[in-house]
N, CA and C atoms as a LAMMPS dump frame, in Angstrom:
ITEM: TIMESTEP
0
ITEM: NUMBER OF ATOMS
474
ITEM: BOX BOUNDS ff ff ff
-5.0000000000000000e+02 5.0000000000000000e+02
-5.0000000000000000e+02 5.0000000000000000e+02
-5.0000000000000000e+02 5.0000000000000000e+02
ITEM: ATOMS id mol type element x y z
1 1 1 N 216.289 72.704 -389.649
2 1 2 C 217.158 72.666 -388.482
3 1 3 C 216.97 71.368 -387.714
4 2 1 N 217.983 70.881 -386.971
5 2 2 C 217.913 70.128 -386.732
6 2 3 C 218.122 69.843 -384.715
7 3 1 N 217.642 71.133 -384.672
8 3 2 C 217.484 71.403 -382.946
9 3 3 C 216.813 70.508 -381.937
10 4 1 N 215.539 69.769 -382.83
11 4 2 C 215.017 68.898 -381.61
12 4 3 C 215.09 67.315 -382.263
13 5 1 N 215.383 67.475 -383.081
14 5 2 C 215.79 65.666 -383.852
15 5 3 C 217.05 65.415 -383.219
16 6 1 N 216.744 63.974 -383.163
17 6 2 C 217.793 62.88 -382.516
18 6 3 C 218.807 62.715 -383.552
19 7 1 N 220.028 62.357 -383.557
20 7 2 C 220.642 62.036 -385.077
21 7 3 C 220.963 60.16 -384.285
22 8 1 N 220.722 59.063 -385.029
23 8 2 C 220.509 58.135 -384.59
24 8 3 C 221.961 57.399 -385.3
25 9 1 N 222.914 57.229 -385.286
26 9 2 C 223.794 56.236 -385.706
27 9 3 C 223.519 54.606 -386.661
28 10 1 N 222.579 54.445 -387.599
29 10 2 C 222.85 52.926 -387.486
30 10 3 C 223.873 52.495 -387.879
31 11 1 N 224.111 51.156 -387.662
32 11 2 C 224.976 50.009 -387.668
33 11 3 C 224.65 49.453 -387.885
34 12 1 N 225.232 48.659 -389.575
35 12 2 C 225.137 47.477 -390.218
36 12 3 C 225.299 46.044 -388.807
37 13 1 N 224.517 45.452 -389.022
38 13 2 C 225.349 44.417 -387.968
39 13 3 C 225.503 42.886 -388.665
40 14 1 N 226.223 42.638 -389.048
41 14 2 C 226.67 41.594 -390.194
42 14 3 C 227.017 40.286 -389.187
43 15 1 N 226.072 39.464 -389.151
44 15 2 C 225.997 38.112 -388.22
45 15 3 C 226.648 37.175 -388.574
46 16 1 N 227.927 36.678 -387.953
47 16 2 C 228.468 35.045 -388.489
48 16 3 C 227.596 33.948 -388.847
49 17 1 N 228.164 33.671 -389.849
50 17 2 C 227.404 32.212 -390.639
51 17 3 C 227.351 31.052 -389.747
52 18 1 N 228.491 31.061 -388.728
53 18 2 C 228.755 30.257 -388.358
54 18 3 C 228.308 29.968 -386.82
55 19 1 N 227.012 30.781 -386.353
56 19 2 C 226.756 30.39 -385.332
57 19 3 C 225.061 30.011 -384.721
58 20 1 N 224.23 29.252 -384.28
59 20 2 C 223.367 28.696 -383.985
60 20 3 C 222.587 29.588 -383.897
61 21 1 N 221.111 29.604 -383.879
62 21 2 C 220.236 30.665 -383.665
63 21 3 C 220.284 31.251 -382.683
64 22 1 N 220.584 30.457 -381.606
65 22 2 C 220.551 30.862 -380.344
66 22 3 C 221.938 31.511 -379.826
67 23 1 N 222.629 31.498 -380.555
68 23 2 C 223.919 32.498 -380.618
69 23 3 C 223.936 33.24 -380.751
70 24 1 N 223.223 33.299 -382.229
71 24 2 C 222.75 34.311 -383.411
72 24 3 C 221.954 35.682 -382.572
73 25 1 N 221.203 35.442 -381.599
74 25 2 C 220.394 36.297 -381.23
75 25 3 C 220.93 36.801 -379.683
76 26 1 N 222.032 35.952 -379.249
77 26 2 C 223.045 36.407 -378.111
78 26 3 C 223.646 37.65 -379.137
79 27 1 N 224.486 37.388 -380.194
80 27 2 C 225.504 37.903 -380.606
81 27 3 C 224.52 39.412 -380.684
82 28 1 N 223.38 39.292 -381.378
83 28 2 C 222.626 40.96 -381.793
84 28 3 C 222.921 41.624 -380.676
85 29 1 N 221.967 40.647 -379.592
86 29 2 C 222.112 41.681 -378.006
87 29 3 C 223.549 42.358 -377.743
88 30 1 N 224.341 41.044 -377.606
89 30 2 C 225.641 41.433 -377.064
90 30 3 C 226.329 42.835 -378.049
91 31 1 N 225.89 42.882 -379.415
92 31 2 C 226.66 44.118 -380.03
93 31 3 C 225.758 45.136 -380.04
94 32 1 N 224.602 45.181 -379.334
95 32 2 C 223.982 46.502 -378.589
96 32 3 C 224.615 46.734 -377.44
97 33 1 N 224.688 45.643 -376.295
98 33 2 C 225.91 46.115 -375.327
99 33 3 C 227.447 46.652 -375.209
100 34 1 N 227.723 46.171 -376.425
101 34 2 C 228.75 46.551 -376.656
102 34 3 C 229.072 47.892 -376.743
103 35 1 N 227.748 48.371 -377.166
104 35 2 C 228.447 49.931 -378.146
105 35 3 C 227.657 51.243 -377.173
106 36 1 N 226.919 50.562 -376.341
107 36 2 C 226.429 51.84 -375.338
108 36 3 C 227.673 52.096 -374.506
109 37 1 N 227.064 53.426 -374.4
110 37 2 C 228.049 54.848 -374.136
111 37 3 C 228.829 54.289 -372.75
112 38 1 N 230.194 53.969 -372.584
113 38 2 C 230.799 53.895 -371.24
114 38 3 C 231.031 52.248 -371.094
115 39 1 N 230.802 52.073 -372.012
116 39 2 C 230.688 49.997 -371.818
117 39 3 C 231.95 49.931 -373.053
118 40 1 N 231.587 48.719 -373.294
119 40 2 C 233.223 48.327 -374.355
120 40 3 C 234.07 48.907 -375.187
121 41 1 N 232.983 49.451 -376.175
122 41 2 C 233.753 50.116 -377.375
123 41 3 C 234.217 51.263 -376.868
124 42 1 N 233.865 52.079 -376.038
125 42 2 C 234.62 53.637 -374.993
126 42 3 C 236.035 53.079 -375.001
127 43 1 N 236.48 52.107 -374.542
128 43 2 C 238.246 51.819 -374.863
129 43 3 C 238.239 50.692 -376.064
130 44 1 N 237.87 49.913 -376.087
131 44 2 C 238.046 48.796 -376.982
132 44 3 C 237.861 49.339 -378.497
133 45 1 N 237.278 50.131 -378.419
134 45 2 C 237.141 51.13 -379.795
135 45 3 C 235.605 50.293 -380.846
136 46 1 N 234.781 51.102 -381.478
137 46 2 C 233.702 50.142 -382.046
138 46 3 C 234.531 48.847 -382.915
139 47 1 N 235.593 49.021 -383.503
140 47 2 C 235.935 47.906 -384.421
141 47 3 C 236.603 46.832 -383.729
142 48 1 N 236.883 46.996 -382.506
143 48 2 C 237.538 45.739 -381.44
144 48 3 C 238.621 45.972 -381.429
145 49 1 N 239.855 47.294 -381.994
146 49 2 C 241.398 46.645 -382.402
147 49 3 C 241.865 47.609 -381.042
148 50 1 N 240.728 48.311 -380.273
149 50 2 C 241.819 48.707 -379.088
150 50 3 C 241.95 50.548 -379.238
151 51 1 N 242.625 51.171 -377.96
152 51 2 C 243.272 52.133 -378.558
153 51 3 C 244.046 52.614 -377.821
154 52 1 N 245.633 51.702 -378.659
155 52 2 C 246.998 51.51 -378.78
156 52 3 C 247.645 52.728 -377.637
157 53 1 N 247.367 53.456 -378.076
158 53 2 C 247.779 55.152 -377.457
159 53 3 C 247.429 55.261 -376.14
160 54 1 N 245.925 54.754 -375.624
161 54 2 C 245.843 54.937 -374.33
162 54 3 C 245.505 53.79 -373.709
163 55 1 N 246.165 52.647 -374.28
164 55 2 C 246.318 51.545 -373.516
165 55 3 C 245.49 50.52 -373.447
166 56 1 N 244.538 50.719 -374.058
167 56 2 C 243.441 49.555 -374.346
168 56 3 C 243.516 49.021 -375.337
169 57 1 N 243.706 47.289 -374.942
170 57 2 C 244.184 46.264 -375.786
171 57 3 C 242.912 46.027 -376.889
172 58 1 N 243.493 45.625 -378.076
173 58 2 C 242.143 44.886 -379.326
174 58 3 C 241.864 43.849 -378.345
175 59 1 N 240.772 43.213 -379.203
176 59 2 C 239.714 42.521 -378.49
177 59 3 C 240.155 41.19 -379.726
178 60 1 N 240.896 40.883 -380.376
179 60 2 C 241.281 39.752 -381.321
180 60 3 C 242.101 38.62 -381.341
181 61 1 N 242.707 38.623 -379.784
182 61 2 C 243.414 37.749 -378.934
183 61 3 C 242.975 36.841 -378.362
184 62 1 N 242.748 35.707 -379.56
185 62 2 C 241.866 34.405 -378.665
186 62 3 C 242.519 33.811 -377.506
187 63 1 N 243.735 34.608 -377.031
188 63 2 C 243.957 34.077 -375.831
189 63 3 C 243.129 34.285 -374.379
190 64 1 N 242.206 35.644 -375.095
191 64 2 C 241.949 36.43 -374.021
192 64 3 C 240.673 36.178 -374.349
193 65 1 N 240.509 36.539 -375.114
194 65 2 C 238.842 36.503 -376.09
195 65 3 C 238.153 34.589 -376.016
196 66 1 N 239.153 34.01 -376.519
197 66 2 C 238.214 32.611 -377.13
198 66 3 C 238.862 31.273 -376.396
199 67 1 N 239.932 31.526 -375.893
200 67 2 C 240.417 30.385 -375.2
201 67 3 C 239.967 29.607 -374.101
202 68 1 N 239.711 30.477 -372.925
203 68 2 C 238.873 29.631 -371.891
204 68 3 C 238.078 30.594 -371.578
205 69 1 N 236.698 29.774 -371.145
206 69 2 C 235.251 30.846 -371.076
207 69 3 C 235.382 31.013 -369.887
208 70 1 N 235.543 30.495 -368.633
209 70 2 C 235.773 31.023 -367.021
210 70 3 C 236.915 32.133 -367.033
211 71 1 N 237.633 32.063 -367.928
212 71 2 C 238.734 33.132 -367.118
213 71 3 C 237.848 34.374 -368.307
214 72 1 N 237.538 34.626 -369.3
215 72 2 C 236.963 35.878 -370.059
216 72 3 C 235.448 35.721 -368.969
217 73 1 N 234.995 35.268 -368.73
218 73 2 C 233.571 35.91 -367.577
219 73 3 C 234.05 35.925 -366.218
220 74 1 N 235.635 35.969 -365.65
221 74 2 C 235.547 36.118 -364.447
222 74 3 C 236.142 37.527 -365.137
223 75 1 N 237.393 37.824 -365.711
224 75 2 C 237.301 39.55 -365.911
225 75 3 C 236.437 40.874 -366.48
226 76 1 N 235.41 39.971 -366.956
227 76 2 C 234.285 40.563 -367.098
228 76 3 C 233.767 41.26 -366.279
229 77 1 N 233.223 40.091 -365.32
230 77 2 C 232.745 40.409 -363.924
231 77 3 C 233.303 41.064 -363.181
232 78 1 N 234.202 41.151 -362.751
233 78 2 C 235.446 41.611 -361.568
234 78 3 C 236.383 42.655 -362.317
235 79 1 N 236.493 42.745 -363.355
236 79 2 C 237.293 43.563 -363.832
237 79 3 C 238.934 43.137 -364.125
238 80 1 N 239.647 44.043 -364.309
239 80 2 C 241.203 43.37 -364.32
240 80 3 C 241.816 44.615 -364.456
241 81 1 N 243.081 44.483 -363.873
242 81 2 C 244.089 45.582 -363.97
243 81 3 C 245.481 44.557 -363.877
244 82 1 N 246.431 45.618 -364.745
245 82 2 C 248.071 45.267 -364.459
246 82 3 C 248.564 45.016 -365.995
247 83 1 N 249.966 44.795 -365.489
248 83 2 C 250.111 44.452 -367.101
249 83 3 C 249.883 43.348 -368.199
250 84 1 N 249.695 43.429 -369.156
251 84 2 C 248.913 42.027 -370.064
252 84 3 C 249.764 42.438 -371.009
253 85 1 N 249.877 41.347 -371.662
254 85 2 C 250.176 41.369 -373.087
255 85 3 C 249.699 40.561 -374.469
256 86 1 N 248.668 41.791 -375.215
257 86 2 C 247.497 40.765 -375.935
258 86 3 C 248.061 41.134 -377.13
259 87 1 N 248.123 39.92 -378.329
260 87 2 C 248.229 40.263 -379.661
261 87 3 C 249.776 40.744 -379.784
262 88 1 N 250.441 39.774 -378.729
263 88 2 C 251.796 40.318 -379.166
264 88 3 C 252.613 41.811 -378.471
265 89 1 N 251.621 42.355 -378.302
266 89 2 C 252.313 43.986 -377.666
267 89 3 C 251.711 43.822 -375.92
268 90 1 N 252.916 44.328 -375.53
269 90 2 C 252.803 44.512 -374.202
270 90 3 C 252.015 46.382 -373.648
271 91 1 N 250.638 45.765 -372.912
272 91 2 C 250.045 47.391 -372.209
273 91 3 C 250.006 47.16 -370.641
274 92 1 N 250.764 48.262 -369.543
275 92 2 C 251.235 48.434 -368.644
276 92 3 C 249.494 48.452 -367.858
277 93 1 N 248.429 48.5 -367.864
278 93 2 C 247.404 48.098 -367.472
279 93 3 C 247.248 48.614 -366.269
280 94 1 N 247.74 50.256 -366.462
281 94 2 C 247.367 51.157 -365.189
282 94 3 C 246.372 51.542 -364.952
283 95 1 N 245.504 51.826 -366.168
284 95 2 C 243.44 52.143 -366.04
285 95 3 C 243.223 50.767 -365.813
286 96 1 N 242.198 50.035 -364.91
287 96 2 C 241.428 49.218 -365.038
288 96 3 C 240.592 48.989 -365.726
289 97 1 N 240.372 47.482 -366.329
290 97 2 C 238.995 47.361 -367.058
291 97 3 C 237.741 47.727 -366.159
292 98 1 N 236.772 47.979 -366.542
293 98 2 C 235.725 48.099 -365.597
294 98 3 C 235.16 46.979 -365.444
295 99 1 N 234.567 46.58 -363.826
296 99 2 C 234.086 45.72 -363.452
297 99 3 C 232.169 45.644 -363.811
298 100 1 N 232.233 44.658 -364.75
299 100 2 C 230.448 44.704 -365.174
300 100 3 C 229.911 43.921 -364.53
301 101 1 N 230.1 43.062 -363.704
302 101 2 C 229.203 42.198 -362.669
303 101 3 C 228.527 42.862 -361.628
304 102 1 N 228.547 44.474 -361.67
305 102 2 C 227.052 45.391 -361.229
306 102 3 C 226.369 46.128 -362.188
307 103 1 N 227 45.712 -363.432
308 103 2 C 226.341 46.534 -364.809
309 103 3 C 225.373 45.756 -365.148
310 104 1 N 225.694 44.552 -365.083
311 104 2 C 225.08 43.625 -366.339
312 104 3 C 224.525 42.597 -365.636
313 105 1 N 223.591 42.314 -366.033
314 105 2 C 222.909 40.709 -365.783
315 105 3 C 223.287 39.526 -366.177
316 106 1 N 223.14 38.362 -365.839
317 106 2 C 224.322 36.984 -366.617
318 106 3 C 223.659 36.922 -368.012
319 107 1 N 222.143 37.286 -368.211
320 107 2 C 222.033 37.31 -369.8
321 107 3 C 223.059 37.771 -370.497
322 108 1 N 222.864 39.062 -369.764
323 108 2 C 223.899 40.796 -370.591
324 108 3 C 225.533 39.866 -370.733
325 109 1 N 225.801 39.723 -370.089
326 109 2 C 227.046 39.12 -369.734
327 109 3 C 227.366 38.166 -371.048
328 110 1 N 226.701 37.117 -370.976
329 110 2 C 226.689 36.003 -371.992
330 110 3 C 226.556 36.616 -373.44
331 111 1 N 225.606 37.443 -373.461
332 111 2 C 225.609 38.102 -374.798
333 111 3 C 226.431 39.014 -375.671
334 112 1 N 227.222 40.082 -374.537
335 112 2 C 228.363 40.895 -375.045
336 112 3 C 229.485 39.713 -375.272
337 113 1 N 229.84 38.671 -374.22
338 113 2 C 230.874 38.032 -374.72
339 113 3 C 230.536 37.254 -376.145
340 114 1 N 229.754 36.773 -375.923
341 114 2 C 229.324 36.032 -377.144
342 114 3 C 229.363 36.921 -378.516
343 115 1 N 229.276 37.929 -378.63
344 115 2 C 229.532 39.036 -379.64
345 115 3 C 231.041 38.971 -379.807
346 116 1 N 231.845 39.674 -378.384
347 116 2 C 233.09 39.706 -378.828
348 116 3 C 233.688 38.628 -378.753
349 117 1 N 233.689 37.221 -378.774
350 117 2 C 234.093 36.325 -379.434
351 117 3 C 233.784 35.735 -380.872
352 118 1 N 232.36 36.425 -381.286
353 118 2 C 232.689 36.215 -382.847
354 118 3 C 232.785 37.341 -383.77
355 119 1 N 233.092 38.425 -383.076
356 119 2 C 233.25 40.017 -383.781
357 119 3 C 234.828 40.219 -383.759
358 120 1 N 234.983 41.068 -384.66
359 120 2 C 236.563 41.537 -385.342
360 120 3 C 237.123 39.826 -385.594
361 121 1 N 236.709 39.441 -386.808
362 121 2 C 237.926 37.916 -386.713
363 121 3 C 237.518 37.291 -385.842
364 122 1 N 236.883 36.822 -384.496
365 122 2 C 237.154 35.84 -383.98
366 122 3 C 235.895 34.964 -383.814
367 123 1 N 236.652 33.821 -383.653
368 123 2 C 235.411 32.958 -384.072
369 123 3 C 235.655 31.761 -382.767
370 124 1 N 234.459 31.826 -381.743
371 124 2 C 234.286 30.83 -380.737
372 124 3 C 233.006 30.509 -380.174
373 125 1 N 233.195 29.588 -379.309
374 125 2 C 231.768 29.291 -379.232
375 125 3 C 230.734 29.915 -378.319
376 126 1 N 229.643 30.339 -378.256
377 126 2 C 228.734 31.135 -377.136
378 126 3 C 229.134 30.95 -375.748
379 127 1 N 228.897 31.83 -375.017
380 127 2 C 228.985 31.814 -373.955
381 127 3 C 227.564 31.828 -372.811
382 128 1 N 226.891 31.121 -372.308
383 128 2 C 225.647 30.837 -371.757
384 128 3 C 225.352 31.658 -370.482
385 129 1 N 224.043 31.811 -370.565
386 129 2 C 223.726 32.323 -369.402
387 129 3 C 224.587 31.303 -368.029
388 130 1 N 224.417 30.532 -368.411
389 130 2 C 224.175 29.678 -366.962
390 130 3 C 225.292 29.573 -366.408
391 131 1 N 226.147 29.658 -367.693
392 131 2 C 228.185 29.853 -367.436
393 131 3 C 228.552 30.894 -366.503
394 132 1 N 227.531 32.179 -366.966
395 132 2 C 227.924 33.281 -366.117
396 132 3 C 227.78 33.245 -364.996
397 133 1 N 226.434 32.757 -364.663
398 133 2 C 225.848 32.59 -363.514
399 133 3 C 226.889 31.675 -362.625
400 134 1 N 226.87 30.066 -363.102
401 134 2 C 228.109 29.387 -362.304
402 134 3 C 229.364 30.308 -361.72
403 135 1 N 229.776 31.029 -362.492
404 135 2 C 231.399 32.001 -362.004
405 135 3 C 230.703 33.405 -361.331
406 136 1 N 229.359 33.927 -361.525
407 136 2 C 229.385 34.813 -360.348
408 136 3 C 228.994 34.675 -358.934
409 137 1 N 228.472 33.737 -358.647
410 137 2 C 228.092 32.72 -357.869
411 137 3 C 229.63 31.935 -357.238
412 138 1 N 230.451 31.171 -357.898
413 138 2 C 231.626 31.138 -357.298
414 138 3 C 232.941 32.048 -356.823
415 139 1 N 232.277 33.408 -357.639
416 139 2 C 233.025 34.614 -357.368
417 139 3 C 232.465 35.804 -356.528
418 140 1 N 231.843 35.068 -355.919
419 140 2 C 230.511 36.675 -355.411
420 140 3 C 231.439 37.399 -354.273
421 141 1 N 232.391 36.684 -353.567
422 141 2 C 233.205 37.49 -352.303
423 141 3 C 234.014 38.257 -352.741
424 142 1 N 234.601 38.442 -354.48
425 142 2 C 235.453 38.907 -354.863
426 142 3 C 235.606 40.696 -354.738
427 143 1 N 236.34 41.313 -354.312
428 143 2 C 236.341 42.728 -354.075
429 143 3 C 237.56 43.534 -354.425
430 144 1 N 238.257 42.975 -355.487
431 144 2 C 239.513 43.762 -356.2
432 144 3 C 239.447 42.972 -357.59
433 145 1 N 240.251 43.968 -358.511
434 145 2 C 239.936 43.59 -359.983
435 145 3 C 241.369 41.737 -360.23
436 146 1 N 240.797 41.428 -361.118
437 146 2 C 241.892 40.356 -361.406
438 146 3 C 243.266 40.888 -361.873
439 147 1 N 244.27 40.477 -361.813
440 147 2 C 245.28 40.519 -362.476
441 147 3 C 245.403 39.775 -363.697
442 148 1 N 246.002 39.643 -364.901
443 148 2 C 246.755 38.763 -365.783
444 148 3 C 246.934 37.718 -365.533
445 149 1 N 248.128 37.999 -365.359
446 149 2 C 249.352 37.129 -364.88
447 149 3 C 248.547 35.444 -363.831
448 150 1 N 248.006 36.453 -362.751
449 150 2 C 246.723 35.184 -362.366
450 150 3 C 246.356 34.641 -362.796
451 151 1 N 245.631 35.236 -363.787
452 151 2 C 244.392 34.742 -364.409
453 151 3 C 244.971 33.727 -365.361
454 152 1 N 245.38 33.989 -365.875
455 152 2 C 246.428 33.474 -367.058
456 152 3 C 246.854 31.784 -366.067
457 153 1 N 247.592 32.172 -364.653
458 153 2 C 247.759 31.04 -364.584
459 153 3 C 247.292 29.632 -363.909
460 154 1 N 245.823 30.529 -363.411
461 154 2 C 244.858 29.988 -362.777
462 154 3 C 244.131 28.964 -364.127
463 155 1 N 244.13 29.598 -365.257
464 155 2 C 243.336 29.107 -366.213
465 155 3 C 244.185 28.97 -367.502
466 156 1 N 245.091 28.229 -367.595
467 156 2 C 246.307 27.782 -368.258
468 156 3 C 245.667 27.441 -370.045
469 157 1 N 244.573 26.791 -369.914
470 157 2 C 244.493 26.201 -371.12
471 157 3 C 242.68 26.024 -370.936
472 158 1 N 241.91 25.686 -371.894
473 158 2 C 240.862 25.546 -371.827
474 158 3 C 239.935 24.549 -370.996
């Protein structure tokens, strides 16, 4: 019986070739953050593609994911709500993302992104502690989630 045993999940975790040691060992952390209970994969789904049905976008949209590193660690931090449109399909962005800049530490921070920029397909470059730190530090008064559409045009291009 199996009444007082744990049943433990592992996960292969298959590391890009293509990234520095010191990436390399962001990316492990960051896909342990990823997958605890109530943090990313709860909407983003464990494989990154989203879930379509209740409105949570894939995670494979280097527009959102790999394009510019201030605007993916300010919705990190702060969260985001409204409508977006990632990967082509438009989601009306009535649940909010959750805001992790009281979850997470700028390590934590640097490390989940750094995962989901080189997990499901995508391939970009780390994201640093010190990055995080710079944008929560320039964002610390912030007290409502980001929008899109803002964000998007606050941070146009990389």
């Amino acid at each position: 019986h199996l009444k007082n045993q744990t049943i433990v999940e592992v996960v292969k975790l298959e590391i890009p070739a293509h990234l520095t040691s010191d990436a390399r060992e962001m990316f492990g952390r960051g896909a342990e953050i990823y997958r605890r209970e109530g943090y990313c994969a709860t909407c983003h789904q464990p494989d990154g593609l989203g879930l379509e049905s209740a409105h949570f976008p894939p995670l494979t949209d280097l527009q959102w994911v790999g394009q510019n590193d201030e605007r993916l660690i300010k919705l990190t931090l702060h969260g985001l709500q409204g409508p977006i449109e990632v990967a082509g399909k438009k989601y009306p962005g009535l649940v909010p993302m959750t805001a992790f800049g009281g979850l997470l530490d700028d390590v934590e921070v640097a490390a989940v992104l750094t995962y989901v920029r080189n997990a499901f397909g995508n391939k970009a470059p780390m994201i640093t502690p010190e990055q995080v730190k710079r944008v929560r530090e320039a964002t610390k008064g912030r007290t409502e989630f980001y929008q899109p559409e803002a964000l998007l045009k606050e941070h146009p291009h990389k």
